[in-house]
N, C-alpha and C positions, 0 to 999 in steps of 0.2 A: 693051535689056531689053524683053520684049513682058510687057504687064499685062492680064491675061482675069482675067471674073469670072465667078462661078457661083453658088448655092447650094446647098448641102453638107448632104446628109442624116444621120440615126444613129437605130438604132432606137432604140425607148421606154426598154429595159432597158440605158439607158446606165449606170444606178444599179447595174448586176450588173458590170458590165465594158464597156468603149470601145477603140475599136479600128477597129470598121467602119463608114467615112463613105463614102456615093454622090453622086457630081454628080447632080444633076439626072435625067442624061443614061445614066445608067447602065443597061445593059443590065441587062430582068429585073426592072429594079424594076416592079412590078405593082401594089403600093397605097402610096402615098406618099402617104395620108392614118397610114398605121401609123408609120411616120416624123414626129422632129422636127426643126426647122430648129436645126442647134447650132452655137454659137459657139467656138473654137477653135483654136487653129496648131498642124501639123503641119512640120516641120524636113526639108529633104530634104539629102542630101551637097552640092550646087551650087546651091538656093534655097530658100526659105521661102514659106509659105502660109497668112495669117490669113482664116479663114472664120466663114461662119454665122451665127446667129440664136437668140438664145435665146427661148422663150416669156414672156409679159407680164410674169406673176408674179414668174419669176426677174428679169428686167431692171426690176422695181422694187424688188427685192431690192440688184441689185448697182450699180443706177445705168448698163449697161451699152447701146450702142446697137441698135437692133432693124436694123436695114442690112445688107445681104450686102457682107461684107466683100472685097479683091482679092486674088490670088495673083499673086507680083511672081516671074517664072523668069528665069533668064540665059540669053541667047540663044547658040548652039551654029552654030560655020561661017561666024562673020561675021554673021549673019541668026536671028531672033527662029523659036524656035519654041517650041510647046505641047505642052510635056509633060503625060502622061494623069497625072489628078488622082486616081489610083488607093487603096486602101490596101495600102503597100507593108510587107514584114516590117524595113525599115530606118529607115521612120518612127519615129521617137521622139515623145511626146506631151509638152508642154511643160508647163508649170506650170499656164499659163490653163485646159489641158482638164483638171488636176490641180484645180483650183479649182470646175469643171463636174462633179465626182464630187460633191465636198463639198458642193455646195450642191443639189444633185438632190433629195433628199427636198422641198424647197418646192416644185420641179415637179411631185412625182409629188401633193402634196396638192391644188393648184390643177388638178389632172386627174383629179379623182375619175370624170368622166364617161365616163373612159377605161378603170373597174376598178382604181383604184388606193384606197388606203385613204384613210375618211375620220376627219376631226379634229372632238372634238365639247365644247364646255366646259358645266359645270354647276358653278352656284354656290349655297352653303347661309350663313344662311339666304337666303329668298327676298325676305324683306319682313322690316323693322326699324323700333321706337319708342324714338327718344334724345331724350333732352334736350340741349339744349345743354351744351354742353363732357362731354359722355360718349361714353363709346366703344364701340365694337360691333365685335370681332372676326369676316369672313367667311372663307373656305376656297373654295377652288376645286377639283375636279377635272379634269384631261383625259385624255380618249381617243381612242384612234389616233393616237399618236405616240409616239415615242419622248422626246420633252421633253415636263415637265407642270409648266414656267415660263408665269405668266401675266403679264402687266404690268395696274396695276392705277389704273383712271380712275374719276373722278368727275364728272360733268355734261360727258365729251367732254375733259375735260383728267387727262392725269398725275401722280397723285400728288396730284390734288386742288388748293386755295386754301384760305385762309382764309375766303371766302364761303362757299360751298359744301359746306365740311371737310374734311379732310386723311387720306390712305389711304398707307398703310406698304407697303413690297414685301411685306410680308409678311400682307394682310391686315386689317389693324387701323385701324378708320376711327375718324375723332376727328372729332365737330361742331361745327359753328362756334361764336362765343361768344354769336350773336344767329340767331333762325330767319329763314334766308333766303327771300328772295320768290318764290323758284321751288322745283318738285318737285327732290328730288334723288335721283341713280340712281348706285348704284355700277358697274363693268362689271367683271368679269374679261376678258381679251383674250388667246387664244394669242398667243405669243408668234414660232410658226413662220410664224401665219396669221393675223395682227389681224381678219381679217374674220370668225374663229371666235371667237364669246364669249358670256359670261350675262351675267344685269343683277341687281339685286337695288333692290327700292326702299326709302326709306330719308324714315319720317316724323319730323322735328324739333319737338320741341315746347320750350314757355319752361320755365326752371327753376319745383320747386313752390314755392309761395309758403308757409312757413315762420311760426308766431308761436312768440314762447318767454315764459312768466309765471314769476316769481318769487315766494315765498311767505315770509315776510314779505317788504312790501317797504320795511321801515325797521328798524332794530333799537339799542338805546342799551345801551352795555356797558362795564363798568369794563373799566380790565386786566387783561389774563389771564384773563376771562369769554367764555364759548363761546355759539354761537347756530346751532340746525341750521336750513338754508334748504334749500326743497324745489322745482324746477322742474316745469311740465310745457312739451310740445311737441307741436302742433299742425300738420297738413297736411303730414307726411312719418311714414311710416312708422320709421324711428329716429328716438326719442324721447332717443338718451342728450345728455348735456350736457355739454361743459367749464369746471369753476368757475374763475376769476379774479377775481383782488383786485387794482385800481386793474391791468388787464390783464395782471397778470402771472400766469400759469397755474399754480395750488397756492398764489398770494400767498408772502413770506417773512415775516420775523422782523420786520420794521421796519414793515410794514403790515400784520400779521395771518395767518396762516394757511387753506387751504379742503381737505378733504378729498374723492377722487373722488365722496363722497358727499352734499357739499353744508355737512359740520360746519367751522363758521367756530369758531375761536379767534383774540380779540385777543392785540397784541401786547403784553410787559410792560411800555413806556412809550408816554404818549397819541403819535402820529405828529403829522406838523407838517404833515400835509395831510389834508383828509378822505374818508375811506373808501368805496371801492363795491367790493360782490359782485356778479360779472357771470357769469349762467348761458348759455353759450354753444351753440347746436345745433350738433351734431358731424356733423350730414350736411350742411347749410347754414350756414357760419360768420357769413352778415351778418344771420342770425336771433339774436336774442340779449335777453336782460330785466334789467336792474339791480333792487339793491335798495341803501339805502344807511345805513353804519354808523356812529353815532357812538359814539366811544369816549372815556372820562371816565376821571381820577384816583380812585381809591379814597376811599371818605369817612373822614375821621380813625375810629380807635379810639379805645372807649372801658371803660372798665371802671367797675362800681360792687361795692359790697359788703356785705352784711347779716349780723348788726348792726355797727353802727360804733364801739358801744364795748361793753365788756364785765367786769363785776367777777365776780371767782372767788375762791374760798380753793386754799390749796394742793392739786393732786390733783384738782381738779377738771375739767369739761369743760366746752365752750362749740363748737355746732354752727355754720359758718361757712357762708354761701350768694354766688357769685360771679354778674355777669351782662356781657358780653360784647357790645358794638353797633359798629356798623360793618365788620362781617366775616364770613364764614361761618363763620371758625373759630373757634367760642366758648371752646375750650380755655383752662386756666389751671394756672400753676404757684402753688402757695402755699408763704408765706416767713413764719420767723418771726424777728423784728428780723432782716432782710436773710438770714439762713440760709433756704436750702432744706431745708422741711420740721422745721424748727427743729429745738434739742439737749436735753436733759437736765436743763439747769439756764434756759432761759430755756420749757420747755415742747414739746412736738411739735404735729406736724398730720397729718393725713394728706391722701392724694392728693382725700378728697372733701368736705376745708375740716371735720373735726373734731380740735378744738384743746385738746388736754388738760395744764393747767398743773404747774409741775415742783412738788416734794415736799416745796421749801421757797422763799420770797419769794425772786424775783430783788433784785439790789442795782440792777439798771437798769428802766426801763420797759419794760413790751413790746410790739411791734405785732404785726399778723397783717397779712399782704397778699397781695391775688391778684394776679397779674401776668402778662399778657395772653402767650400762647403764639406767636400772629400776628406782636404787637408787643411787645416786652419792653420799652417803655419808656413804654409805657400799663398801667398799675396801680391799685388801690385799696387804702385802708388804717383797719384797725379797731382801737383802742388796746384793751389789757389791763389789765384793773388787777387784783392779785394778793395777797392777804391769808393773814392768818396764822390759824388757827380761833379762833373766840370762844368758850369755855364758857360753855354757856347750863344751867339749870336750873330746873326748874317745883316750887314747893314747894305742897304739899295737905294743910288740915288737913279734921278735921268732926267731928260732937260724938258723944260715948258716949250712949247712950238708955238703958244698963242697967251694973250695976255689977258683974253674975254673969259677962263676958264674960274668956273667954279672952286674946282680942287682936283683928288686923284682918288683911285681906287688900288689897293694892292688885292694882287692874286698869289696862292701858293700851289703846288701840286708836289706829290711824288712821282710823279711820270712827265718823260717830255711833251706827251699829246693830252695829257689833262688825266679826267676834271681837273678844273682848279677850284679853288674854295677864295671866299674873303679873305681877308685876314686882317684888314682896317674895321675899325668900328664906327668910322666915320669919313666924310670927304677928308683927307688932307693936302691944307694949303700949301704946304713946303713941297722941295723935291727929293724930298730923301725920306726915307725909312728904316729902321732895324726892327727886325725879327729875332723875339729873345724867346721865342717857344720851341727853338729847334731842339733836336737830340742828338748825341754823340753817334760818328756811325750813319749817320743819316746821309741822303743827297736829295737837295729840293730844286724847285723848276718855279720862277717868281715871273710875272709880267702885270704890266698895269695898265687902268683905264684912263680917259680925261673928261672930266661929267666940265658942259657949260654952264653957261647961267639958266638955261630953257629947262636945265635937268637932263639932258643928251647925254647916252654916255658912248663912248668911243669903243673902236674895237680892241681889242691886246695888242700888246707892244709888243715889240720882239721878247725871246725868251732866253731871261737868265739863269744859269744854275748856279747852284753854291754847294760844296759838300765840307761836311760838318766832320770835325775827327774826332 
């Protein structure tokens, strides 16, 4: 077998179609700068022949050798000869030159100086201000090419570090958790052509620095008493807050309640630890202000009662006043001997403590009690005492001044300057009188007329009083 070597031409436009390779040597060829040195095997019926050269780009592409390869022929006649290294219509092109189609487009971009198209990347934005651990979405475009895949670096590495921050295939850079000591530069990167790319720079700055104040910041509350706390929040633009009770977010039943709005309600028994509202910043959560709550057992009820004892005669009324401490709820039911609103025979009341007794003496004593609506088993109590009427009577005499006199008139009043009313139903002869219509309690004011025989009647006497017990 004789082994010659050569290198093996093919024009540019191997990317349209392949087919025609020249040795070296081939007649005609006239610029063999328009020619590229290509890599290759062609198959003949009786030997094979791996040639060529790929250009830089591609062979850092494929990891391929840049060397002019040999063509190995079988020798004919006993003795080696050299068959012409032509392109035959029997040739068949192997996989490798199948491989040299596919991968053409990176020659023809790495040959732009030759009129081939070029690759140009642009990346938005250009310049970026993140804080630590925030993110900043960029975008790439590319042109002239058919791929507008970009691979996406941070400070010269893939994909970034956690030094430096970390870039998504997709764009989306995340910065570190502390500003690092160097500038940092995003890159977009063709992916045909790494040596086609944008940058975009990229300023880190520290988290903002966050206060949060609470308003009150102590509060002392029975159970079941409310307390509205007000935050504010300084050095970030969101102001909102998260409330927490002993950290748990909305607080529960067992330590208290907190509304998005700040309104604390205790809980209905004192808790077995003590209390904190924690206004928390919702854009910086290690920003945060306590306030802290003590919460107390209700103070005993109590109730008292006005008046606390009371004498009436039958039919009569007695206004009741109730007063209500240790509770907001000063409400009271009143009872009379243990009846709600008492009956008939021991007296009523009504709902605003007026207590009017029955029509004849109970056989038992009676009480009036107000009793606590909050607490029914805090109460007060006012004794009744209850009587049968006493007939009472005012007897009035006075003297005759003349003997020509008809008779007399009696007057009554309640007041010492009048009216006074009749109170005879007729002259009377005599000079005396009783009034048996008076009332217990009472004070009345009596004077009298003297009618002659013409019918004349006189002016009033002087004026008597009488008071009635």
């Amino acid at each position: 077998m004789t082994t010659t070597s050569e290198t093996w031409y093919g024009r540019k436009e191997i990317a349209d179609f392949i087919g025609f390779y020249y040795p070296e040597s081939t007649p005609g060829l006239q610029s063999p700068e328009s020619h590229v040195p290509l890599w290759g095997s062609l198959s003949y019926p009786d030997g094979h022949c791996t040639f060529g050269q790929f250009p830089d780009s591609v062979h850092a592409l494929l990891g391929q050798p840049t060397h002019t390869s040999f063509c190995n022929l079988p020798a004919s006649g006993g003795g080696a000869q050299n068959q012409p290294m032509k392109n035959s219509p029997s040739a068949l092109v192997s996989a490798v030159a199948i491989a040299l189609i596919l991968c053409s487009p990176v020659a023809y971009a790495a040959s732009g100086n030759h009129g081939h198209r070029n690759i140009s990347v642009s990346i938005s934005p250009t310049a970026a201000s993140v804080q630590v651990g925030q993110a900043q979405q960029f975008t790439a475009t590319v042109s002239g090419s058919g791929s507008a895949t970009v691979n996406w670096v941070v400070n010269g590495t893939l994909g970034g570090n956690s030094t430096v921050g970390t870039i998504s295939s997709s764009g989306l850079y995340t910065a570190p958790a502390a500003v690092p000591s160097t500038s940092v530069t995003v890159t977009a990167q063709s992916v045909l052509q790494p040596a086609i790319s944008a940058s975009a720079t990229i300023s880190i700055t520290a988290s903002a620095v966050a206060s949060v104040s609470v308003s009150p910041t102590s509060a002392s509350l029975q159970v079941s008493q409310s307390q509205q706390f007000a935050a504010q929040v300084s050095g970030t633009s969101n102001t909102a807050v998260n409330w927490l009770v002993l950290g748990i977010l909305g607080g529960n039943s067992t330590v208290g309640t907190i509304s998005s709005s700040g309104f604390y309600t205790a809980p209905a028994a004192v808790p077995s630890t003590s209390v904190t509202v924690t206004a928390q910043s919702a854009a910086i959560s290690t920003a945060s202000a306590n306030a802290t709550v003590s919460i107390m057992p209700p103070p005993p009820v109590s109730v008292s009662i006005s008046p606390t004892s009371s004498s009436l005669q039958v039919s009569q009324s007695q206004q009741f006043a109730a007063a209500v401490s240790g509770t907001t709820n000063t409400g009271v039911s009143w009872l009379v001997s243990g009846v709600l609103g008492g009956s008939s025979s021991l007296g009523t009341i009504s709902a605003a403590g007026l207590y009017t007794a029955p029509a004849s003496v109970p056989t038992n004593p009676v009480t009036v009690a107000a009793q606590s609506a909050y607490d029914p088993s805090k109460s007060a109590t006012a004794s009744v005492t209850i009587t049968a009427p006493v007939a009472h009577s005012v007897n009035l005499s006075w003297t005759d001044s003349t003997s020509s006199l008809a008779g007399f008139n009696v007057y009554r009043s309640t007041q010492t300057t009048g009216p006074f009313a009749k109170i005879t139903p007729s002259l009377d002869t005599a000079t005396v009188y009783t009034d048996s219509t008076v009332q217990s309690g009472q004070t009345y004011y009596y004077a009298t007329t003297a009618v002659d025989s013409s019918g004349v009647e006189s002016s009033y006497s002087n004026i008597a009083q009488a008071v009635v017990p």
